[in-house]
C-alpha positions as CSV (number, residue, x, y, z in Angstrom):
1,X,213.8,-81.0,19.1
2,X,211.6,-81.4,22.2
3,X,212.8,-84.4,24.7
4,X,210.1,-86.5,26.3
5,X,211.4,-89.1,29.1
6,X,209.1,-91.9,29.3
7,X,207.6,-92.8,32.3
8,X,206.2,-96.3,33.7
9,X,206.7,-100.0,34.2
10,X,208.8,-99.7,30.8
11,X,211.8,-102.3,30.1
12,X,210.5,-104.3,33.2
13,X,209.6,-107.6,31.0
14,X,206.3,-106.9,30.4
15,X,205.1,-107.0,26.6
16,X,202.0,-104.8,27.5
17,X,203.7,-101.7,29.5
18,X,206.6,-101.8,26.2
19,X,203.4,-101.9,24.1
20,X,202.0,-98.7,25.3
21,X,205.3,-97.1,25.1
22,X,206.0,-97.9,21.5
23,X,202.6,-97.3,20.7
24,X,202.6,-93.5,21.8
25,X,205.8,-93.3,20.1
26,X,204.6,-93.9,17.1
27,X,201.3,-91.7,17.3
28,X,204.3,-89.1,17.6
29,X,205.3,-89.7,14.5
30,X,208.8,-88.6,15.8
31,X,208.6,-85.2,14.2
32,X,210.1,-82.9,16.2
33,X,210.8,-85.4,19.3
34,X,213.2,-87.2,20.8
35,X,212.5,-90.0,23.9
36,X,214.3,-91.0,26.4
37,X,213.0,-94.1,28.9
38,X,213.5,-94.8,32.4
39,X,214.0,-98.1,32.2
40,X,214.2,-101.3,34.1
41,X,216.8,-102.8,31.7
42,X,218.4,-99.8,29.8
43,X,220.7,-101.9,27.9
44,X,217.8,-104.5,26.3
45,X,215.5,-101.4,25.6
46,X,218.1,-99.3,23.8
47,X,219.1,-102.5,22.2
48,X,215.5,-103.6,21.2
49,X,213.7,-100.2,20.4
50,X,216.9,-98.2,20.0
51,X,215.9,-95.5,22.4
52,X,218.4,-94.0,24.6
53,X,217.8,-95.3,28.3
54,X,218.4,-94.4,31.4
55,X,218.3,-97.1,34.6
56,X,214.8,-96.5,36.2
57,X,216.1,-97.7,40.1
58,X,218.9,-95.0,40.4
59,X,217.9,-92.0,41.2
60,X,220.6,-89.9,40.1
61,X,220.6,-90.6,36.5
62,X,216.7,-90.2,36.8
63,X,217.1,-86.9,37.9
64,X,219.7,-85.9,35.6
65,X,216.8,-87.0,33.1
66,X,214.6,-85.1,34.2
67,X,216.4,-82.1,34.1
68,X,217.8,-82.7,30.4
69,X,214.1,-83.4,29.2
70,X,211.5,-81.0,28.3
71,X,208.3,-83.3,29.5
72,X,208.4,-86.3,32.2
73,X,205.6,-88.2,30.0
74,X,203.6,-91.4,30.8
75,X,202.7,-93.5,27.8
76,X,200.1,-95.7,29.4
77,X,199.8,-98.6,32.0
78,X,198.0,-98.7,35.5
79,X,200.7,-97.4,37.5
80,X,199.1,-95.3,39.9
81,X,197.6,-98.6,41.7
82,X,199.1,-100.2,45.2
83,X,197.5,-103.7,44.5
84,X,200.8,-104.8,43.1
85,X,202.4,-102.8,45.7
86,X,202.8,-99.9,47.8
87,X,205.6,-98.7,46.7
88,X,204.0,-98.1,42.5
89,X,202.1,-94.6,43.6
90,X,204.8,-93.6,45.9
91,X,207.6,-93.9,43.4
92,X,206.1,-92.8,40.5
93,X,204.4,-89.5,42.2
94,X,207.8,-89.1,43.3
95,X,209.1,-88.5,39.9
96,X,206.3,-86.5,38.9
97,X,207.4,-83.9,41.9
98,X,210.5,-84.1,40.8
99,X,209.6,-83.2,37.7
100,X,208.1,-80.2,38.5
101,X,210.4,-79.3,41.1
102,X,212.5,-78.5,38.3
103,X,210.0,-77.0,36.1
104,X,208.9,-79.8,33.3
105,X,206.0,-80.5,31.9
106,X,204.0,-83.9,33.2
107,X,201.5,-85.3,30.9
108,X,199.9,-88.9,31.8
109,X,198.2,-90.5,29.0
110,X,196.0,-93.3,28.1
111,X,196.2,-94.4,32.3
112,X,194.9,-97.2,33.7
113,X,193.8,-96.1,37.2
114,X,193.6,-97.9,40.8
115,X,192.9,-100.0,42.4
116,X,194.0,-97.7,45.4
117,X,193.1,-99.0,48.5
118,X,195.9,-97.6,50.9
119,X,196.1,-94.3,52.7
120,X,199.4,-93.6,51.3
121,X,198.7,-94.9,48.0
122,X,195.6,-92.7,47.4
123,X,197.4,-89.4,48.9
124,X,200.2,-90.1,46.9
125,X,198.9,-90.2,43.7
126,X,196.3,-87.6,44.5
127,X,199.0,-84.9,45.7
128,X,200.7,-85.9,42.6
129,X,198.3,-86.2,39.9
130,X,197.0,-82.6,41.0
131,X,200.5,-81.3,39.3
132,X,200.1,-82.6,36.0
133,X,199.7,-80.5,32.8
134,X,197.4,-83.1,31.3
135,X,195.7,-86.6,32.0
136,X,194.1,-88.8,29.1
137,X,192.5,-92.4,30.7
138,X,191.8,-95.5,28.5
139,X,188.8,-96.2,30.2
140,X,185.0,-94.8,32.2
141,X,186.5,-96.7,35.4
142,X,189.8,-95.2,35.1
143,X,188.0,-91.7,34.8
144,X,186.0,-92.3,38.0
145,X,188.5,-93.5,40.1
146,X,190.2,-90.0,39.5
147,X,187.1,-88.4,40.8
148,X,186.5,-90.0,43.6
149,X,190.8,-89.9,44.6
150,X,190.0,-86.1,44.5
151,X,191.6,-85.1,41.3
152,X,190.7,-82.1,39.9
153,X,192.8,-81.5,36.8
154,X,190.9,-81.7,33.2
155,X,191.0,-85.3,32.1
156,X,189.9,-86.3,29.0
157,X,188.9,-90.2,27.8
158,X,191.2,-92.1,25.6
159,X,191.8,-95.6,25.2
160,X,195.2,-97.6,25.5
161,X,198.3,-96.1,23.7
162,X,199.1,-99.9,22.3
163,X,195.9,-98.9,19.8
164,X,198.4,-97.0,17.8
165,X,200.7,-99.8,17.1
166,X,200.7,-100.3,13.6
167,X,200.1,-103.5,12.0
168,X,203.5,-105.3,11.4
169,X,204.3,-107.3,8.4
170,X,203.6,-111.3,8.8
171,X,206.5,-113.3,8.6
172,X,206.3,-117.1,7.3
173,X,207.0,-118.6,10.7
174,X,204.6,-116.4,12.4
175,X,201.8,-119.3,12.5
176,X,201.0,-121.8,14.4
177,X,199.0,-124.5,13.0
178,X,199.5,-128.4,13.2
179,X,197.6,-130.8,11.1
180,X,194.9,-128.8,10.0
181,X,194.3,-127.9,14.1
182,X,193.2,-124.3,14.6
183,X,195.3,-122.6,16.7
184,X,194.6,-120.4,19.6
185,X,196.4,-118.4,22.0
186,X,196.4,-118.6,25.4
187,X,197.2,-115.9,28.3
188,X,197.0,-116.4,31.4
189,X,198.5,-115.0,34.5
190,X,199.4,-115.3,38.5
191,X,197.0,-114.0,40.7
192,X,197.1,-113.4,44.5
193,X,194.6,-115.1,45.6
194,X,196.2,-118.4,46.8
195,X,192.4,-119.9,46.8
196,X,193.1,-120.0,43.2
197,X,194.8,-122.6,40.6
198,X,195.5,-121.0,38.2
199,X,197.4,-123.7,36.3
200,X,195.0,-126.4,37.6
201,X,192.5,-124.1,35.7
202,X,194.3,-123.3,32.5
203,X,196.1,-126.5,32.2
204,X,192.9,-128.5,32.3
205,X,191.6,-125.7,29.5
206,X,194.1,-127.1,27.1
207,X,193.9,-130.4,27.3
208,X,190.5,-129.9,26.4
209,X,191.0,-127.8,23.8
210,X,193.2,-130.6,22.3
211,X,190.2,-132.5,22.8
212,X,187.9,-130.3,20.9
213,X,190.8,-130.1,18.2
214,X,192.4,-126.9,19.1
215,X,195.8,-126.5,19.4
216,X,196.7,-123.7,22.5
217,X,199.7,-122.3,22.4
218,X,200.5,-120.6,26.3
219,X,201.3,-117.0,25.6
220,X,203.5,-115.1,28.8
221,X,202.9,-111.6,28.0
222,X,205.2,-110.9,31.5
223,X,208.6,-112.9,31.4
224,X,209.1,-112.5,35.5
225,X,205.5,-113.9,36.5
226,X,204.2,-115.5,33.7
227,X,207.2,-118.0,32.9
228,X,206.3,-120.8,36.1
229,X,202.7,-120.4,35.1
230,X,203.8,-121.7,32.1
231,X,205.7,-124.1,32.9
232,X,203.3,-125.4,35.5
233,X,200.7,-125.5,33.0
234,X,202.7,-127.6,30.4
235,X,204.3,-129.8,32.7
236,X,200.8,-130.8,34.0
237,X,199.9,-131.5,30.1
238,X,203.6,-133.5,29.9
239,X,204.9,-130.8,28.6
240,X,202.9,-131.2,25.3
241,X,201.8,-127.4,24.9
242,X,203.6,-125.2,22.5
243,X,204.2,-121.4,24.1
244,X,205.6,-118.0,22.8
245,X,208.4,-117.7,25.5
246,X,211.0,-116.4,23.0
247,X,209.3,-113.9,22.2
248,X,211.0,-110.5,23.2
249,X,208.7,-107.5,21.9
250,X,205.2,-106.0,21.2
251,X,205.1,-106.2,17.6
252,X,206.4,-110.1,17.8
253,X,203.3,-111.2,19.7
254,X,201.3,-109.0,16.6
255,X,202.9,-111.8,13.7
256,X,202.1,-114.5,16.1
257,X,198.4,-113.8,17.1
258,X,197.5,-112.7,13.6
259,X,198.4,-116.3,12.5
260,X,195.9,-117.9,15.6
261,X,192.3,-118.3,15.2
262,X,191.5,-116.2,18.4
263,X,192.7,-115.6,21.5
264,X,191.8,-116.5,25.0
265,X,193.4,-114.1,27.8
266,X,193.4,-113.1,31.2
267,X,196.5,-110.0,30.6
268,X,194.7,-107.5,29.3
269,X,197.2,-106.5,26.4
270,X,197.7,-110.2,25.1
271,X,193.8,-109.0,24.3
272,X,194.7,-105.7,22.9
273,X,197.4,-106.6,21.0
274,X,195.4,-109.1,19.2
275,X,192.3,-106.5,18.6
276,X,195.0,-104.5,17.2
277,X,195.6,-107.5,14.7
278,X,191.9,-108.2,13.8
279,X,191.8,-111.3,16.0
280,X,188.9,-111.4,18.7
281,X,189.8,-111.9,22.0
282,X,188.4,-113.5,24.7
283,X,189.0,-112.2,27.9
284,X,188.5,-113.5,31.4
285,X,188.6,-110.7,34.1
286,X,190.8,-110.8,36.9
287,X,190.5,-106.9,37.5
288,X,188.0,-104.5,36.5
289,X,190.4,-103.4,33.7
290,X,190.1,-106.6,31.8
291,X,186.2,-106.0,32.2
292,X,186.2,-102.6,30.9
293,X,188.6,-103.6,28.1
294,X,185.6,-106.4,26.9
295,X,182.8,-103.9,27.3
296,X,184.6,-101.7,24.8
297,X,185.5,-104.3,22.7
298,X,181.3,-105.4,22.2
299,X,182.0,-108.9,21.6
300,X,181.1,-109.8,24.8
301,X,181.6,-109.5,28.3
302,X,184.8,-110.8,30.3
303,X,184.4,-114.0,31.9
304,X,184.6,-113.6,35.7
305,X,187.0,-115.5,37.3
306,X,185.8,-116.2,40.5
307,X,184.2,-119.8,40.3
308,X,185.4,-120.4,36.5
309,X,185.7,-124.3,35.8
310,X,187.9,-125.2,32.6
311,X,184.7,-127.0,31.3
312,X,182.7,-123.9,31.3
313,X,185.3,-122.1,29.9
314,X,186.0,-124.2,27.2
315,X,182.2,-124.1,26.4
316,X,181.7,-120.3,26.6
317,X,185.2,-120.1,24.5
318,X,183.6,-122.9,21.9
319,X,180.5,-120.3,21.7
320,X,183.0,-117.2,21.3
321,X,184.1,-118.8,18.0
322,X,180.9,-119.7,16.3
323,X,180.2,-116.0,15.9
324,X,184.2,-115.6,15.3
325,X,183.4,-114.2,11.6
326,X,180.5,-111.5,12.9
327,X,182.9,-110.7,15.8
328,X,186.4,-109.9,13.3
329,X,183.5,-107.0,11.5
330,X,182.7,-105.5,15.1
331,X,186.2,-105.6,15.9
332,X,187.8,-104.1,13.0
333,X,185.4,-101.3,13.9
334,X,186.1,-101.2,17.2
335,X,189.8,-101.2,16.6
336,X,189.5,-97.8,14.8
337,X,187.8,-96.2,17.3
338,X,190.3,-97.4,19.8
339,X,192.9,-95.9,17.7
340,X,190.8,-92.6,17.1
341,X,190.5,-92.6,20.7
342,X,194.1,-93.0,21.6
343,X,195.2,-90.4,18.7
344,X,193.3,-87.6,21.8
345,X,196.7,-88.4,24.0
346,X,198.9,-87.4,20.9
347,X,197.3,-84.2,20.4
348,X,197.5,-83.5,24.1
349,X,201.4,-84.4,24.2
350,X,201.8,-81.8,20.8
351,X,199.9,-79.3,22.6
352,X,201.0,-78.9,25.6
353,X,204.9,-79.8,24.9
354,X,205.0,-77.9,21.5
């Protein structure tokens, strides 16, 4: 049995990085592999997924990992980027050195890539991304930004590891729906910009969905930034609008947007992980991820953020599902060549870990 350690922003309270995790995981098929994950809560991963997990902050179990695996591997994610901080490239080159310091195989797949603006940033993850055995990215801008950082290892285009999620079985309480009301799910997230009001924005969006006879219900795909959003947002509303806060994994938020009429999302795996569930998403782009994620999609482009009123985002979202029944056919196209897509980082992991 090969071991793979899994790499990234894993068991850090974010739905989409555990997405792509459990996603590659089950391209693997588990034949012939075993995974351990760094981890930023060991205890809740092991106790959630029920893989072993090491604590991804100290660095002497890390490298104890490291040396007891047979391939450091990346599942997915954008976390060779320094706009969250500068510290994301450093640390995580830093275990891909390690890594080969000790003579293990590094394969990154399905990566998001940049934004890198930072000298130390871009050396960092160009020094390190020069020593990997393989690279798969989920997307053309992903691709380019590893030419122009200077890479020169063979990458090949993928898409996201979450694409191999299965579909999970619906459970009775999955929906909600009140009073005939379709229901729609809503994602949205902090940004840095302080020009920005976020929750003026999305909080006004809901009350006029109400308006329009649509029930939102606030979706936090990341429990330590998108929680006060949330709050902020129903508290503006009187604390009328139903959210998905209890939720604690990937294939939870699948039962719950399968039951909504469509989805309306700034995180860009609230949007993946209902394409993987046959329900269309719309996305508005904060990052040129969440714009490259809509172009593949073809239903549409991303709505920009910058100058974005609620009333014109109700109206292009009240557009977006009058074609909802041509857009479910394009997407469960689209979904399949997502998955097709991703299946090119499995066969990359087989081949190069055996």
């Amino acid at each position: 049995m090969k071991n793979l350690l899994l790499a990234g922003y894993l068991g850090a309270g974010n739905l989409g990085d555990d997405a792509v995790m459990l996603g590659l995981v089950h391209g693997l098929g588990g034949a012939g592999y075993t995974v351990t994950v760094l981890s930023g809560a060991p205890e809740e991963t092991h106790r959630l997924y029920g893989f072993p997990s090491v604590a991804r902050r100290d660095n002497k179990l890390v490298e104890a990992a490291i040396i007891k695996c047979d391939a450091l591997v990346f599942p997915g994610g954008s976390v060779f980027q320094d706009a969250s901080s500068m510290m994301s490239p450093t640390y995580y080159a830093g275990l891909i050195e390690t890594a080969k310091k000790h003579g293990k195989k590094v394969v990154l797949v399905g990566q998001g890539i940049g934004p890198l603006n930072g000298f130390i940033g871009k050396g960092a993850s160009k020094k390190a991304l020069n020593l990997a055995d393989g690279i798969t990215v989920r997307d053309p801008m992903a691709l380019q930004a590893l030419k122009d950082l200077g890479v020169t290892r063979p990458v090949r285009m993928a898409a996201d590891s979450a694409f191999l999620l299965p579909v999970p079985r619906l459970s009775e309480e999955a929906g909600y729906g009140i009073q005939g009301m379709r229901a729609v799910a809503v994602a949205p997230r902090p940004v840095k910009d302080k020009g920005r009001d976020i929750a003026g924005l999305f909080g006004e969006l809901c009350k006029l969905l109400y308006g329009a006879g649509l029930m939102p219900t606030l979706l936090p795909m990341d429990r330590n930034e998108d929680i006060a959003l949330v709050d902020a947002i129903s508290k503006a509303q009187g604390g009328r609008v139903p959210d998905l806060r209890k939720v604690t994994t990937p294939m939870e938020v699948q039962q719950r947007l399968a039951r909504m009429d469509a989805v309306l999302a700034m995180r860009l795996h609230a949007g993946i992980l209902a394409a993987t569930v046959g329900i269309p998403p719309l996305m508005v782009s904060y990052d040129p991820k969440v714009t490259a994620f809509a172009k593949g999609l073809d239903l549409g482009p991303a709505l920009p953020l910058e100058g974005l009123t609620a009333p014109r985002l109700l109206n292009s979202f009240m557009e977006f599902l009058k074609h909802r029944e041509q857009n479910v056919r394009i997407l469960e196209r689209k979904r399949e060549e997502q998955a097709k897509l991703a299946e090119a980082s499995v066969e990359m992991v087989k081949t190069i870990v055996g």
